[in-house]
N, CA, C and O of each residue as an XYZ file, in Angstrom:
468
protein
N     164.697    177.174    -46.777
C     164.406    177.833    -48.033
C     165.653    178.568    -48.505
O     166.060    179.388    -47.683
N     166.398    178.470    -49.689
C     167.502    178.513    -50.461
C     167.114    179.734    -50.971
O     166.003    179.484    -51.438
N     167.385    181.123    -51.207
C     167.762    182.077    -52.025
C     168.834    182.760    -52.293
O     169.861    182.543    -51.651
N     168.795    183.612    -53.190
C     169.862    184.487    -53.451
C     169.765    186.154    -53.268
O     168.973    187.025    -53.627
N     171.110    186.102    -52.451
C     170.571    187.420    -52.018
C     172.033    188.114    -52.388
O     173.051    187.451    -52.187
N     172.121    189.406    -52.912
C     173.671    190.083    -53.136
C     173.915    190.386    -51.628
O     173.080    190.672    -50.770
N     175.380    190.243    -51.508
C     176.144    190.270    -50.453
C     177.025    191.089    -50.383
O     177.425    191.360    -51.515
N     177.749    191.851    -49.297
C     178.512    192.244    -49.815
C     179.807    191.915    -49.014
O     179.790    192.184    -47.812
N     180.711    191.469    -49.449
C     182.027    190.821    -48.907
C     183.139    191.876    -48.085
O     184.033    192.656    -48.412
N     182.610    191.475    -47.041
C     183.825    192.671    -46.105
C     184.862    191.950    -45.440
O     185.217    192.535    -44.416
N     185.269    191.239    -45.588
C     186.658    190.284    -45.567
C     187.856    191.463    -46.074
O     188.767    191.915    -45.380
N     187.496    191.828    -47.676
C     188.524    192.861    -48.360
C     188.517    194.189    -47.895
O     189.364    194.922    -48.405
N     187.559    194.815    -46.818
C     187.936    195.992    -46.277
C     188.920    196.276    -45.956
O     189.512    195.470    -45.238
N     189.545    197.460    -46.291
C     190.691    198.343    -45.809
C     190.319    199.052    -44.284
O     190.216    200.248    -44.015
N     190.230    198.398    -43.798
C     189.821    199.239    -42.584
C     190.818    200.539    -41.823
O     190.536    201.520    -41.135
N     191.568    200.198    -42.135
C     192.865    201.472    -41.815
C     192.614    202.401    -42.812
O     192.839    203.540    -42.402
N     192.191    202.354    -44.095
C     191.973    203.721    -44.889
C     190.604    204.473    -44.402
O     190.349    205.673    -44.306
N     189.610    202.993    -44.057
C     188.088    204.161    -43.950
C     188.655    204.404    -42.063
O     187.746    204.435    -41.234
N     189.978    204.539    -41.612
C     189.552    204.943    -40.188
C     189.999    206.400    -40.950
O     189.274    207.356    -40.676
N     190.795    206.574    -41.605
C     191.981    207.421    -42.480
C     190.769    208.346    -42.331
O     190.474    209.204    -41.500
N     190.058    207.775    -43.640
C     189.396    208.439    -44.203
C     188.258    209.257    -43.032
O     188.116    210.447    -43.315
N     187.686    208.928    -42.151
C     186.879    209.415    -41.146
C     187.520    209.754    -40.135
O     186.992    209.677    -39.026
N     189.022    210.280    -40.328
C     189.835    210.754    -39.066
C     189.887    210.368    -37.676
O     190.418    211.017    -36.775
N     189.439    209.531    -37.600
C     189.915    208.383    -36.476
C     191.295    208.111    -36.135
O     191.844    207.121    -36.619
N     191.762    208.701    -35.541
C     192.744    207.865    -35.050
C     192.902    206.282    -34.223
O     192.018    205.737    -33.562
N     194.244    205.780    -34.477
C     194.315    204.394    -34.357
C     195.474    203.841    -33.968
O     196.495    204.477    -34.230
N     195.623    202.297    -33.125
C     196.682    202.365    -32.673
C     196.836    200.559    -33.142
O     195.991    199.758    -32.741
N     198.085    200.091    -34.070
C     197.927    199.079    -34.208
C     198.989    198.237    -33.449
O     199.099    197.032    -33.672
N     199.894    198.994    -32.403
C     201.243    198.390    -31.829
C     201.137    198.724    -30.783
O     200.473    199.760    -30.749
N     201.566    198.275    -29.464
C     201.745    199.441    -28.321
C     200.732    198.582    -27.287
O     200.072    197.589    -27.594
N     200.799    199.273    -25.919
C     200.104    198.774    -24.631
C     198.558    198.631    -24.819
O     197.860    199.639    -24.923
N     197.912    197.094    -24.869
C     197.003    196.521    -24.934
C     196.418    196.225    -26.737
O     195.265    195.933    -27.054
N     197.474    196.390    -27.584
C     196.823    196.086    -28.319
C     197.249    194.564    -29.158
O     198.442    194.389    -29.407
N     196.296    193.563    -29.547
C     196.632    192.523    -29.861
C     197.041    192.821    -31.681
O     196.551    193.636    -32.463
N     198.169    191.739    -31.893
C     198.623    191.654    -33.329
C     196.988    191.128    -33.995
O     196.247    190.210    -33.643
N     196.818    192.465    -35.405
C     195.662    191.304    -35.917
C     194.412    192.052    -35.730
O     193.377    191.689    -36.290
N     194.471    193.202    -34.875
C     193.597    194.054    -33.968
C     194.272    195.897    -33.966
O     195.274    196.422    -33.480
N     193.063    196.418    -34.806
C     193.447    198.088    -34.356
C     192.407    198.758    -33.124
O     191.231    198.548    -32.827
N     193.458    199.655    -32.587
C     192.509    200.076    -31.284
C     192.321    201.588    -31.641
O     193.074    202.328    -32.275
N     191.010    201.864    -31.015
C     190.328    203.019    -31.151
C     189.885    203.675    -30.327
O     190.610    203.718    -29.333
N     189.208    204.103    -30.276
C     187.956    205.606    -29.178
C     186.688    204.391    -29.323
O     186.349    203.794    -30.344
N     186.221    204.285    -28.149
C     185.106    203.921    -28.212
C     184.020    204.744    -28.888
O     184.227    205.958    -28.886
N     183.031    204.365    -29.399
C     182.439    204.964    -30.718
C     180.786    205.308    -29.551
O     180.082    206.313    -29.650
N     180.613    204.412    -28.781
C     179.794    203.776    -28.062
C     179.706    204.040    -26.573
O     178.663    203.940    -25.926
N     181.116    204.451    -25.991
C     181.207    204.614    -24.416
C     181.919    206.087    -23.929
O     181.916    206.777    -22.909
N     182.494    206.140    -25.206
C     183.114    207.956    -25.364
C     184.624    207.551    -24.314
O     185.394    208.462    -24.011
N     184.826    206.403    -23.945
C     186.059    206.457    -22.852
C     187.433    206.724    -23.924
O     187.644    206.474    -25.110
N     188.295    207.428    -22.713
C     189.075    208.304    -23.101
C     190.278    207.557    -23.928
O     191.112    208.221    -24.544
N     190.299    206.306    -23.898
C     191.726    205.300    -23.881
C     191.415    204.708    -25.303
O     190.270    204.910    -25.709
N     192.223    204.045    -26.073
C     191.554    203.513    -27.152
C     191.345    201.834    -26.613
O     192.206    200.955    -26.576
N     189.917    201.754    -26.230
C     189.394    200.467    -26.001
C     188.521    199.653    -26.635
O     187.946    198.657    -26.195
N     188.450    200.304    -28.025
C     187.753    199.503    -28.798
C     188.505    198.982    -29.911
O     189.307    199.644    -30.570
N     188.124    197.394    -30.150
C     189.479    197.155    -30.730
C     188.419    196.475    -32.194
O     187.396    195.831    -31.963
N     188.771    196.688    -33.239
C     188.439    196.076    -34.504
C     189.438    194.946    -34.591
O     190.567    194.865    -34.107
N     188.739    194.086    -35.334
C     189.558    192.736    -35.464
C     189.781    192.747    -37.614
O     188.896    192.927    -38.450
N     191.128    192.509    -37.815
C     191.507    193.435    -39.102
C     190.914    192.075    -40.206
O     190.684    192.077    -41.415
N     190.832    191.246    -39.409
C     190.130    190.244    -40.283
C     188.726    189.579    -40.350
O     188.542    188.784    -41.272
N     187.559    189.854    -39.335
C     186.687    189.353    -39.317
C     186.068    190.698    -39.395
O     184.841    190.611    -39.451
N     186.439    191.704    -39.413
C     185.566    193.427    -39.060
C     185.206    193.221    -38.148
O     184.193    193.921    -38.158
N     185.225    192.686    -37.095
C     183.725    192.585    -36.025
C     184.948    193.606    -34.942
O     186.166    193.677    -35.106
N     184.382    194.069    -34.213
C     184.434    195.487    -32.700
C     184.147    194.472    -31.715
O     183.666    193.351    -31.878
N     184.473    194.975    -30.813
C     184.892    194.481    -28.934
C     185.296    195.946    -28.645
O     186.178    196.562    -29.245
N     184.476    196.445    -27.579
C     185.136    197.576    -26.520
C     185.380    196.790    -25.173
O     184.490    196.164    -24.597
N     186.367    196.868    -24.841
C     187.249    196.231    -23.505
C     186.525    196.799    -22.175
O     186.393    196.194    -21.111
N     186.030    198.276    -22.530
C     185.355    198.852    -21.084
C     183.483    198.901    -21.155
O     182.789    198.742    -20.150
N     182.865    199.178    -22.697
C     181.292    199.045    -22.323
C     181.005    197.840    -22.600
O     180.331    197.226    -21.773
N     181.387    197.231    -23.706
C     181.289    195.689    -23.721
C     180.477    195.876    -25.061
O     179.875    194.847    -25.369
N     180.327    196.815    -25.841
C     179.488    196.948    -27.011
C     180.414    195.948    -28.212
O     181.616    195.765    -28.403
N     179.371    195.534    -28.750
C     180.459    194.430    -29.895
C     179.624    194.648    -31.237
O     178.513    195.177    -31.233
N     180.079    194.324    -32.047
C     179.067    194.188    -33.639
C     180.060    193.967    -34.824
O     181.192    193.532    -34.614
N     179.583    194.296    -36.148
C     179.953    194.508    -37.541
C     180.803    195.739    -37.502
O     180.859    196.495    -36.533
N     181.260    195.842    -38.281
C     182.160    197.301    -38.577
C     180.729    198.105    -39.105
O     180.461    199.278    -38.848
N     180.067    197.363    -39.737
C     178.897    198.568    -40.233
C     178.109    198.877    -38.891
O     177.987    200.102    -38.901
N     177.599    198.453    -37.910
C     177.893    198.917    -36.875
C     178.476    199.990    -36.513
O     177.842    201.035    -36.365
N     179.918    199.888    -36.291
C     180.984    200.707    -35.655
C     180.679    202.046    -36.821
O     180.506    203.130    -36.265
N     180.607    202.058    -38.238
C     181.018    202.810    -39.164
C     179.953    203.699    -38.943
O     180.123    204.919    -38.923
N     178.553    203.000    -38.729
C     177.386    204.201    -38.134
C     177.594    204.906    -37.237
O     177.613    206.134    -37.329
N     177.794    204.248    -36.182
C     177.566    205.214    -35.043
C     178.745    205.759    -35.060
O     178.392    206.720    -34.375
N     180.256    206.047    -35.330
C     181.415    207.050    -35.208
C     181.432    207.468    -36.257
O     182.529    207.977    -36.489
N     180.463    207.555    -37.425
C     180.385    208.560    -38.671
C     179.228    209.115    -38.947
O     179.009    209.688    -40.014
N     177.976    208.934    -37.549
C     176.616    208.944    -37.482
C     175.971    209.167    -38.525
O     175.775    210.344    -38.828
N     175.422    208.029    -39.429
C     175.348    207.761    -40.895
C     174.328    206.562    -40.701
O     174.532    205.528    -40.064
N     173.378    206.867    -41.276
C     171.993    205.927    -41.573
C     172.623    204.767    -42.470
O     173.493    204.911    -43.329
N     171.929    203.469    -42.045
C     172.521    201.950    -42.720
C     172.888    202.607    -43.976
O     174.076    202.870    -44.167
N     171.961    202.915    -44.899
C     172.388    202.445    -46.555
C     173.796    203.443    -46.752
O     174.732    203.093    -47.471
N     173.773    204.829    -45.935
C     175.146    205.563    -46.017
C     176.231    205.028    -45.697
O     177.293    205.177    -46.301
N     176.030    204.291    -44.616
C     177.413    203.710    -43.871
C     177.711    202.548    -45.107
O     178.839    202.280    -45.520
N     176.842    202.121    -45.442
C     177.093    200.648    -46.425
C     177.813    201.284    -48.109
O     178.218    200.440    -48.909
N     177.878    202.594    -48.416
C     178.141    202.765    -49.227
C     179.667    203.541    -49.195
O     180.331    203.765    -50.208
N     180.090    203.919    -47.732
C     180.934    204.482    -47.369
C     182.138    202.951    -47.257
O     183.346    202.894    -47.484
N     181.396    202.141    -46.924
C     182.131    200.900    -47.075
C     182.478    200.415    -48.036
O     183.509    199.747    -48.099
N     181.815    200.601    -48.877
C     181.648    199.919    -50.429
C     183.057    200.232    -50.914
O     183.761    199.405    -51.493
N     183.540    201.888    -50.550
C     184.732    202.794    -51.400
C     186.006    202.099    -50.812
O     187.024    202.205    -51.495
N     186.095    201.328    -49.514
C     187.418    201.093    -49.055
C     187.220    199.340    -49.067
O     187.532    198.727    -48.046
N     186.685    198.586    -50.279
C     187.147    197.374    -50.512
C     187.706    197.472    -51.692
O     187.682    198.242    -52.652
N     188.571    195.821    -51.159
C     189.519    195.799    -52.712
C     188.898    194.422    -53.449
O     189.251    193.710    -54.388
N     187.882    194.442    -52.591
C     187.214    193.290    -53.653
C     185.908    193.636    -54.225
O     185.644    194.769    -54.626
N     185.046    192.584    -54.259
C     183.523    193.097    -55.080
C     182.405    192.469    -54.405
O     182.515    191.599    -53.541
N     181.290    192.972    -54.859
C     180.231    192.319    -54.652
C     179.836    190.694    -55.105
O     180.011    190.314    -56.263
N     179.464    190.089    -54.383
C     179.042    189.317    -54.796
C     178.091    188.244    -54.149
O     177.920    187.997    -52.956
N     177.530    187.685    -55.242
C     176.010    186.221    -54.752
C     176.531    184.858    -53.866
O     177.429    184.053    -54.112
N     175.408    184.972    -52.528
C     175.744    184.046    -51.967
C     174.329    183.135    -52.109
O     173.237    183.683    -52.259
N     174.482    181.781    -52.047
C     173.309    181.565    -51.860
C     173.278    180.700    -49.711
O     174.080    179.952    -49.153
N     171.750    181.450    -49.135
C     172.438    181.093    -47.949
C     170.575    180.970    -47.703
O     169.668    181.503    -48.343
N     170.540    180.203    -46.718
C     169.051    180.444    -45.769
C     169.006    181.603    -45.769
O     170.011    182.313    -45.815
N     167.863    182.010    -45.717
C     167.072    183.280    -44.958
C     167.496    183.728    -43.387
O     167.847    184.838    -42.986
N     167.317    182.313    -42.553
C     167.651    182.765    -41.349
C     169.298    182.478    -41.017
O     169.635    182.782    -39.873
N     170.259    181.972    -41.824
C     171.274    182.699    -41.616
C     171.991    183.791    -41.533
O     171.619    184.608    -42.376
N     173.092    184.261    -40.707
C     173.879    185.876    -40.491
C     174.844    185.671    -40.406
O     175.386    185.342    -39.350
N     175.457    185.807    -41.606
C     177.005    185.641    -41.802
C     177.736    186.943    -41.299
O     177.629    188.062    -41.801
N     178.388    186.635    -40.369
C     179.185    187.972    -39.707
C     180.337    188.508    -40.569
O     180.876    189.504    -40.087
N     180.861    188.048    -41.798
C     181.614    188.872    -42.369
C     180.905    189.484    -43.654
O     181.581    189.893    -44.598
N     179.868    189.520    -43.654
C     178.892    189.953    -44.394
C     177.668    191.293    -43.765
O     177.220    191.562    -42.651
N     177.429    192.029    -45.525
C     176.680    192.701    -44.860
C     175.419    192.549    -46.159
O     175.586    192.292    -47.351
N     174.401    192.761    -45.551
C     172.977    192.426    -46.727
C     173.039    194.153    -47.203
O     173.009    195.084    -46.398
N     173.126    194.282    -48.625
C     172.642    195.173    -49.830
C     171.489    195.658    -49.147
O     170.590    195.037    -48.581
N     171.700    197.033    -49.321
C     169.796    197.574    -49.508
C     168.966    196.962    -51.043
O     167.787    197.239    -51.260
């Protein structure tokens, strides 16, 4: 079954401004971190090292020590402890692109995507 549902395209996230912006520190050079990949504080395991690594092009999280993985909207909740539709609007401010219609199955989950309230 074919519908349309608004999407919202997180491909164009700035993810280095919303770490900016939520005072996160971040490490994009240096011991263990891959080109392509910023490392962080686990959001999820509280370990002391930055082992959680965002991937600067798919948004998706990997922590190296709890093994927690997801969406950046994910990550953006729980280290800005912010209910879905907040975190989704906190996202909204650090793209450089727009919203827009996908048409997709129902039971598809596009991982660089996040579903509109």
């Amino acid at each position: 079954m074919e519908e349309k549902k608004r999407r919202l395209d997180i491909r164009s996230l700035d993810v280095i401004a919303l770490l900016n912006h939520l005072g996160i520190s971040y490490s994009l050079s240096g011991k263990n971190v891959t080109q392509g990949w910023v490392e962080v504080n686990c959001a999820f395991c509280y370990d002391a090292g930055n082992h959680l690594g965002i991937n600067l092009t798919s948004k998706m999280f990997s922590c190296w020590i709890c093994r927690e993985s997801g969406s950046i909207l994910k990550f953006v909740q729980r280290a800005a402890g912010l209910n879905k539709k907040d975190a989704i609007r906190l996202i909204k401010k650090f793209l450089t692109g727009k919203v827009v219609e996908y048409e997709y199955q129902s039971s598809s989950n596009k991982r660089d995507d996040v579903t509109l309230p």
